[in-house]
mmCIF file of the C-alpha atoms, coordinates in Angstrom:
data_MODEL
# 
_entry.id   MODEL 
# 
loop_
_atom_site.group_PDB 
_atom_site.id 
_atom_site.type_symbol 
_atom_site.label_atom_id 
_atom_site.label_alt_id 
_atom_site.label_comp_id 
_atom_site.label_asym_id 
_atom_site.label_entity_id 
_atom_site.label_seq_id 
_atom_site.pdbx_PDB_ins_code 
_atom_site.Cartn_x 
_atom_site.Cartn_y 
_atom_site.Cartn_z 
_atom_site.occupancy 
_atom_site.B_iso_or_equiv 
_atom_site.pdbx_formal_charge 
_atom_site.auth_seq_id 
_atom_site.auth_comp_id 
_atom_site.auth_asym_id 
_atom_site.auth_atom_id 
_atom_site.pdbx_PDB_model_num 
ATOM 1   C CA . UNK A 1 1   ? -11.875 10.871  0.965   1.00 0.00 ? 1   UNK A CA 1 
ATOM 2   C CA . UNK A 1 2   ? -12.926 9.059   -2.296  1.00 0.00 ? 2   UNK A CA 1 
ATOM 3   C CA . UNK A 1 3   ? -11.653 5.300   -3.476  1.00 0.00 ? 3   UNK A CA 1 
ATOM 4   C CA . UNK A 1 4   ? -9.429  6.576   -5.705  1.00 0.00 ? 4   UNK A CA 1 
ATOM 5   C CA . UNK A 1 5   ? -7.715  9.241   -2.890  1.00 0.00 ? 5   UNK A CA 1 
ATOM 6   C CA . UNK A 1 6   ? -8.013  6.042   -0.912  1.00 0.00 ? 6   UNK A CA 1 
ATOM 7   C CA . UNK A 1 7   ? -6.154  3.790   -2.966  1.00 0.00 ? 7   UNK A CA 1 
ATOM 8   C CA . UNK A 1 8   ? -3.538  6.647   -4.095  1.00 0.00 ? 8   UNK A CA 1 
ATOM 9   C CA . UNK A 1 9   ? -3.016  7.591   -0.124  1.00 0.00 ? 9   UNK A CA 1 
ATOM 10  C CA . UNK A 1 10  ? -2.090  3.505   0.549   1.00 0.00 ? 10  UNK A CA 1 
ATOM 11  C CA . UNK A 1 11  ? -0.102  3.589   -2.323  1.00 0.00 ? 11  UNK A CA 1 
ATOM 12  C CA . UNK A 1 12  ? 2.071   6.924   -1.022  1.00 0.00 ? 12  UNK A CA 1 
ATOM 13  C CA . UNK A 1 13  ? 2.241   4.663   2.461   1.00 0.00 ? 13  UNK A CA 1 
ATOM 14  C CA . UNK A 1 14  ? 3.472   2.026   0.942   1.00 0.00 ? 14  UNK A CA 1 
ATOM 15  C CA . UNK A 1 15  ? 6.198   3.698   -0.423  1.00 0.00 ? 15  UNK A CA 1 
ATOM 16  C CA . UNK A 1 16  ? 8.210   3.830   2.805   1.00 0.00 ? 16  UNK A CA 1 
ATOM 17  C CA . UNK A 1 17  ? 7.817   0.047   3.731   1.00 0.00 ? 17  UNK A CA 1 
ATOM 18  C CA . UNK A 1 18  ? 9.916   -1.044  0.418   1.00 0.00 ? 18  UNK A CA 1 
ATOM 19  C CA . UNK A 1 19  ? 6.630   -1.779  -2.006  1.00 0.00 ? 19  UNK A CA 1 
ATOM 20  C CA . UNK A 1 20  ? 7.700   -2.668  -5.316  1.00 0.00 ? 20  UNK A CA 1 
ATOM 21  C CA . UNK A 1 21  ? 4.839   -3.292  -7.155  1.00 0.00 ? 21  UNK A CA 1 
ATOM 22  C CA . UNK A 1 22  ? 1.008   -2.466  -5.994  1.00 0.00 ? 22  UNK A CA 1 
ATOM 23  C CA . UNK A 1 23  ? -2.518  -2.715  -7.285  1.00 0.00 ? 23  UNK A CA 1 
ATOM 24  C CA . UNK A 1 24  ? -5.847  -2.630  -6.966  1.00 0.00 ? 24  UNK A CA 1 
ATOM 25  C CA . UNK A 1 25  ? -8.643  -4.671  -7.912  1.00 0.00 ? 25  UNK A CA 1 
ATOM 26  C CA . UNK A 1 26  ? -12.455 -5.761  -6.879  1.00 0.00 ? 26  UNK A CA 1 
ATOM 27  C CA . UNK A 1 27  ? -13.334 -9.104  -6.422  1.00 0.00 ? 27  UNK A CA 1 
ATOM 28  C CA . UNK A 1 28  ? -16.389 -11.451 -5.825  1.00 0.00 ? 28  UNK A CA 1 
ATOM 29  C CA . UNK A 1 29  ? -19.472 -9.178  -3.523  1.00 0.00 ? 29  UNK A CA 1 
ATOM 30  C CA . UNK A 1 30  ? -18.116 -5.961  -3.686  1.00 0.00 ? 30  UNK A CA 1 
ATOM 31  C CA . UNK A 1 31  ? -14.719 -7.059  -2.115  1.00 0.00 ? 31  UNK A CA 1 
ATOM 32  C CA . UNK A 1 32  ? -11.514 -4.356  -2.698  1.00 0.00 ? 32  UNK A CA 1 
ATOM 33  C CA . UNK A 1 33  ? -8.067  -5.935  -2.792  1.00 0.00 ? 33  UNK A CA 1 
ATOM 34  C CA . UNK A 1 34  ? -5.100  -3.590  -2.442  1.00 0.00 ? 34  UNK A CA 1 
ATOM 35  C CA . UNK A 1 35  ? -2.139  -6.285  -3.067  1.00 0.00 ? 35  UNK A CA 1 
ATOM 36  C CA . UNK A 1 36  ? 1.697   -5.524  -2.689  1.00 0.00 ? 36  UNK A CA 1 
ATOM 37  C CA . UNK A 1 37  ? 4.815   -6.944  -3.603  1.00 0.00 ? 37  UNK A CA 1 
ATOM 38  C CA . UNK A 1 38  ? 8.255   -6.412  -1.333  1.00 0.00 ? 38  UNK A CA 1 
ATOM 39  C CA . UNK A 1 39  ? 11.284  -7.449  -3.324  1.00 0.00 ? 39  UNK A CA 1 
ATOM 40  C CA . UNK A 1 40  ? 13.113  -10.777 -1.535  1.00 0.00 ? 40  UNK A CA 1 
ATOM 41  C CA . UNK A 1 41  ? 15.305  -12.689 -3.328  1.00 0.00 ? 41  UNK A CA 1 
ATOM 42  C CA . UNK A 1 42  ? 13.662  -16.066 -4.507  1.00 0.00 ? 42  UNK A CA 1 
ATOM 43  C CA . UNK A 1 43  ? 16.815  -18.105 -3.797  1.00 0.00 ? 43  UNK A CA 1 
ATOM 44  C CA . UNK A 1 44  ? 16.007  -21.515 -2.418  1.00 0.00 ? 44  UNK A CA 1 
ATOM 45  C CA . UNK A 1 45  ? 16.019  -21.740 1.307   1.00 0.00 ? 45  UNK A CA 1 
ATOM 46  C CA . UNK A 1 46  ? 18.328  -25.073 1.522   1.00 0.00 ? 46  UNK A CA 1 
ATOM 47  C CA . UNK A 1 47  ? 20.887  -23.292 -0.513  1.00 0.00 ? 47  UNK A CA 1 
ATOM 48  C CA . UNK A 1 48  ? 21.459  -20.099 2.063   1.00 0.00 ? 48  UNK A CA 1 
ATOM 49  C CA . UNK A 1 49  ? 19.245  -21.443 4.154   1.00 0.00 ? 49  UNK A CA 1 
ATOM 50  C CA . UNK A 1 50  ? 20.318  -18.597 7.289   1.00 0.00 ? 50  UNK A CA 1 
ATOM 51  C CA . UNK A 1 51  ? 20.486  -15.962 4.275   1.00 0.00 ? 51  UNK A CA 1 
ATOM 52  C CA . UNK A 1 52  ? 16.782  -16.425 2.999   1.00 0.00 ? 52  UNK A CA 1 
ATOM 53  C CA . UNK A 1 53  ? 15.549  -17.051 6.426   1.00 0.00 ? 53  UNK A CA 1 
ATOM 54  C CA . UNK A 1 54  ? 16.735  -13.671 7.404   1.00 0.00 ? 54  UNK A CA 1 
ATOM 55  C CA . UNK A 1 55  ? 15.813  -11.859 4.440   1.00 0.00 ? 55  UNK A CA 1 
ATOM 56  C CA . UNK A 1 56  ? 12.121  -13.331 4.727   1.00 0.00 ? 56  UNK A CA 1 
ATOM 57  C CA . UNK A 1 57  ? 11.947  -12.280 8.061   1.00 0.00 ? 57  UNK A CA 1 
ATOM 58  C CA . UNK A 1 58  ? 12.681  -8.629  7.107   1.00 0.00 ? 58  UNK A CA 1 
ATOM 59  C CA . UNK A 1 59  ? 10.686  -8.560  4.644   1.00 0.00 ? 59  UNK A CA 1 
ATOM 60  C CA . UNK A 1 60  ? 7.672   -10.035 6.893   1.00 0.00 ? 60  UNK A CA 1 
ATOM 61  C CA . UNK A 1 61  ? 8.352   -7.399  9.368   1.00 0.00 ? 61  UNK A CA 1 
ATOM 62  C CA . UNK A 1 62  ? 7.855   -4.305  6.683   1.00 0.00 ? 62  UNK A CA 1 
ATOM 63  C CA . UNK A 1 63  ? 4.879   -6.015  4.928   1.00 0.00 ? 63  UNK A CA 1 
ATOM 64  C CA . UNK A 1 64  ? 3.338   -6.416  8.481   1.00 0.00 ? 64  UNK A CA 1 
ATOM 65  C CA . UNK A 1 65  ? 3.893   -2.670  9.287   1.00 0.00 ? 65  UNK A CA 1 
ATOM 66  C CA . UNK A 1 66  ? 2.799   -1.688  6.046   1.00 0.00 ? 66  UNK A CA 1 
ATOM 67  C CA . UNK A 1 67  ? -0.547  -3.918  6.162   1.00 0.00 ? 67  UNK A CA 1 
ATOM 68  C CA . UNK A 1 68  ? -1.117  -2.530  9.706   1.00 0.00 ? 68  UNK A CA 1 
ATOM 69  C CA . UNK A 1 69  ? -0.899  1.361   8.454   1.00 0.00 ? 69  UNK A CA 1 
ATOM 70  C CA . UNK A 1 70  ? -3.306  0.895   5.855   1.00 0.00 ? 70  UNK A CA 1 
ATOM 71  C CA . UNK A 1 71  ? -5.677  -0.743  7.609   1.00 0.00 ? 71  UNK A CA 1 
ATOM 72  C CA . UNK A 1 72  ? -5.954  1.600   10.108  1.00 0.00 ? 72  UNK A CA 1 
ATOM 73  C CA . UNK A 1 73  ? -6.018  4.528   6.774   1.00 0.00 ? 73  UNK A CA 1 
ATOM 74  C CA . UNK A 1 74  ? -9.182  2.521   5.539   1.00 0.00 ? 74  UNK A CA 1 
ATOM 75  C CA . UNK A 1 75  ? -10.673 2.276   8.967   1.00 0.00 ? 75  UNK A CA 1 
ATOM 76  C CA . UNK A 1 76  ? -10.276 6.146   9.174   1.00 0.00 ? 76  UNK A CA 1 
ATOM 77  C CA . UNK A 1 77  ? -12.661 6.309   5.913   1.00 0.00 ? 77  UNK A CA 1 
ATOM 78  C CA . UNK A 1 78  ? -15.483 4.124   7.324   1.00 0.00 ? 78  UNK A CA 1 
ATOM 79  C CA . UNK A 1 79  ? -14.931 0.603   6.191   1.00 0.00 ? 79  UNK A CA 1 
ATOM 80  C CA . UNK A 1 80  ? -16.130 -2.043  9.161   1.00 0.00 ? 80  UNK A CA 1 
ATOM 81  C CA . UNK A 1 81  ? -15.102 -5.202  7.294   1.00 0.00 ? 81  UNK A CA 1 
ATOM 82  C CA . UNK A 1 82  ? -10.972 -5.269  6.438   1.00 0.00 ? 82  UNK A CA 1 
ATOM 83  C CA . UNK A 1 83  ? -8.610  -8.011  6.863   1.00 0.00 ? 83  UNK A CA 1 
ATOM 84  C CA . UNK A 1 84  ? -5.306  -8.473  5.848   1.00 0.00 ? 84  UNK A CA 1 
ATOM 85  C CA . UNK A 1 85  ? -3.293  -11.483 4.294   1.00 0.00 ? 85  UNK A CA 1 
ATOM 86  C CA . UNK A 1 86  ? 0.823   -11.303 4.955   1.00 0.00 ? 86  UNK A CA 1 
ATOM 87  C CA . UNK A 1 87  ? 3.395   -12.773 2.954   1.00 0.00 ? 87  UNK A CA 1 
ATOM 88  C CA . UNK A 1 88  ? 3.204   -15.947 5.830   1.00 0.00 ? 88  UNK A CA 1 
ATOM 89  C CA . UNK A 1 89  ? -0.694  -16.425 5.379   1.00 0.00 ? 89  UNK A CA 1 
ATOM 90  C CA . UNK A 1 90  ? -1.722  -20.195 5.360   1.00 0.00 ? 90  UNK A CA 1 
ATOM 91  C CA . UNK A 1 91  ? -5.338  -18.719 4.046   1.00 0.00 ? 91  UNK A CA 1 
ATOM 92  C CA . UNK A 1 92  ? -5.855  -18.531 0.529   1.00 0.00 ? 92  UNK A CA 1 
ATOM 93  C CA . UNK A 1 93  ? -3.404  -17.922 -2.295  1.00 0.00 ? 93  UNK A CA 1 
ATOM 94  C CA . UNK A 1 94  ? -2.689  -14.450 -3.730  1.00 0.00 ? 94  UNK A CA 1 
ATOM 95  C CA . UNK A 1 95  ? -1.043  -15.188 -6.526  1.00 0.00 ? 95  UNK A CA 1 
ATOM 96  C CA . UNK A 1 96  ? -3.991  -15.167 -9.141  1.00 0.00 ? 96  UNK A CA 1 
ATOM 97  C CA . UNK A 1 97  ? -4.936  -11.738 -7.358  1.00 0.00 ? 97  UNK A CA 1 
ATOM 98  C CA . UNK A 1 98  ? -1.174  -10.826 -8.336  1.00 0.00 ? 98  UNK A CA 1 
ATOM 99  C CA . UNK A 1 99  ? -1.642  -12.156 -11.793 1.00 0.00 ? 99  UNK A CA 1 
ATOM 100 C CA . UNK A 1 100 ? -5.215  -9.678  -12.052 1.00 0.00 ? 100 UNK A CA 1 
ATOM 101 C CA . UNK A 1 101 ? -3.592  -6.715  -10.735 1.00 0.00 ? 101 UNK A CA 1 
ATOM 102 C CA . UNK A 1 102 ? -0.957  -6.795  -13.408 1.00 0.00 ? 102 UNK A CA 1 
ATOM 103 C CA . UNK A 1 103 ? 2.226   -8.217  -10.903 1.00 0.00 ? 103 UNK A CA 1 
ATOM 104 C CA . UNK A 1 104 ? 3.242   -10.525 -13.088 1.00 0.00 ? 104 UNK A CA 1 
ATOM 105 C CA . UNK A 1 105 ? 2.618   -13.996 -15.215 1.00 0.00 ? 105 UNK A CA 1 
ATOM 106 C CA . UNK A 1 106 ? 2.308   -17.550 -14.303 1.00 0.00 ? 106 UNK A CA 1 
ATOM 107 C CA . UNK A 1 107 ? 5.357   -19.297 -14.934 1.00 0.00 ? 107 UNK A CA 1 
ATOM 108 C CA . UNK A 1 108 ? 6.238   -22.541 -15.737 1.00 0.00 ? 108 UNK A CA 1 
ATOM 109 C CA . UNK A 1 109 ? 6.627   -23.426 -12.010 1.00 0.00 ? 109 UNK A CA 1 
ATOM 110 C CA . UNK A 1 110 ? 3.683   -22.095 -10.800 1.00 0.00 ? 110 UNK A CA 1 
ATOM 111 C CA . UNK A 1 111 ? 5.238   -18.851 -9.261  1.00 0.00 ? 111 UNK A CA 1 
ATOM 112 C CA . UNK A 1 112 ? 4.549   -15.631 -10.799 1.00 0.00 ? 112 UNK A CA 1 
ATOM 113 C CA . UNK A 1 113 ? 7.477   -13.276 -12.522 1.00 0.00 ? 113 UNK A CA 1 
ATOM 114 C CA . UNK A 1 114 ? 7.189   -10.505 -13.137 1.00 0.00 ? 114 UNK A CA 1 
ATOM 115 C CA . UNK A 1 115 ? 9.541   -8.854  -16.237 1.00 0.00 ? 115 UNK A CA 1 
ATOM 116 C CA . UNK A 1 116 ? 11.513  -6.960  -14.011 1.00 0.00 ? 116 UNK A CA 1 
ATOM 117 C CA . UNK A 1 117 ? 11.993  -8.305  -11.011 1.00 0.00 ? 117 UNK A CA 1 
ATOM 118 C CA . UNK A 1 118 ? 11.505  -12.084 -11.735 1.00 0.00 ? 118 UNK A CA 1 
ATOM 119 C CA . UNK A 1 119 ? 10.074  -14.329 -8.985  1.00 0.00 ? 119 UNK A CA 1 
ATOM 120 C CA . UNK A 1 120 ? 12.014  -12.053 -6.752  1.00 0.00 ? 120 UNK A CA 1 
ATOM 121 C CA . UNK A 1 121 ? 8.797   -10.742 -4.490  1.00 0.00 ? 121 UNK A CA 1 
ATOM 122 C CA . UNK A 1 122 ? 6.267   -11.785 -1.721  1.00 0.00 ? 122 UNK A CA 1 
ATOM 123 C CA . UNK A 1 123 ? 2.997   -10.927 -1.460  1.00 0.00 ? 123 UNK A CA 1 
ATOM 124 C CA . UNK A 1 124 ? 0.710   -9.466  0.995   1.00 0.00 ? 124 UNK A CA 1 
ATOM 125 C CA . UNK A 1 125 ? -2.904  -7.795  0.678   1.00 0.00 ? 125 UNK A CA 1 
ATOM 126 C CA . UNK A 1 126 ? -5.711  -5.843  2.625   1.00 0.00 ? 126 UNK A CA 1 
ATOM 127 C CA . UNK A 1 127 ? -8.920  -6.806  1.777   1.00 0.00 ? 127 UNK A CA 1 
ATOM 128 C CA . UNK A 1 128 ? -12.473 -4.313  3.045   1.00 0.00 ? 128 UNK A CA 1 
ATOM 129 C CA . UNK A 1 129 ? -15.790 -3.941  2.273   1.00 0.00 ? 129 UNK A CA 1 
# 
């Protein structure tokens, strides 16, 4: 399978874990980044705070499943070097990988919207080499 068969095939898995918006992009030594977005609603957590607990917790739990299927897809093809980043990852910030693959803008608070589904998305990623 090719990169681009690659890339299409994650997308079509994606599809059944609730992706809203995905992309792909290289970065620094050859790096790929497939990033994805799963809609949660961006409501402040000390306002419904059992609400947006739950719903983050879903939405964890799909972007999990869906980070685990494609990394086992891209192991299939060859790559030896692939990690993944979940919407709970304390390493590294995907937002300006967000911003590159076309998810969205900055905005004024330092979150990225996106014109049609706001601020209203987390982010995960697989990363291989």
């Amino acid at each position: 399978m090719n990169y681009s068969d690659l890339i299409n095939r994650a997308y079509e898995i994606s599809e059944k874990y609730n992706v809203i918006l995905k992309g792909n992009i290289v970065i620094s030594d050859n790096v790929n980044c497939i990033i994805f977005a799963h809609y949660c609603k961006s409501t402040l957590f000390y306002k419904d705070f059992f609400n947006v607990t739950k719903d983050t917790l879903k939405v964890n739990k799909l972007a999990n499943k869906n980070l685990k299927e494609i990394k086992k897809l891209i192991e299939s093809n060859g790559y030896k070097k692939i990690w993944t980043k979940g919407v709970f990852s304390i390493y590294g910030d995907l937002r300006p990988l967000a911003v590159e693959a076309g998810f969205g803008k900055w905005s004024e608070s330092g979150i990225i919207s996106n014109e049609k589904y706001g601020t209203n998305f987390l982010i995960s990623a697989v990363f291989f080499k």
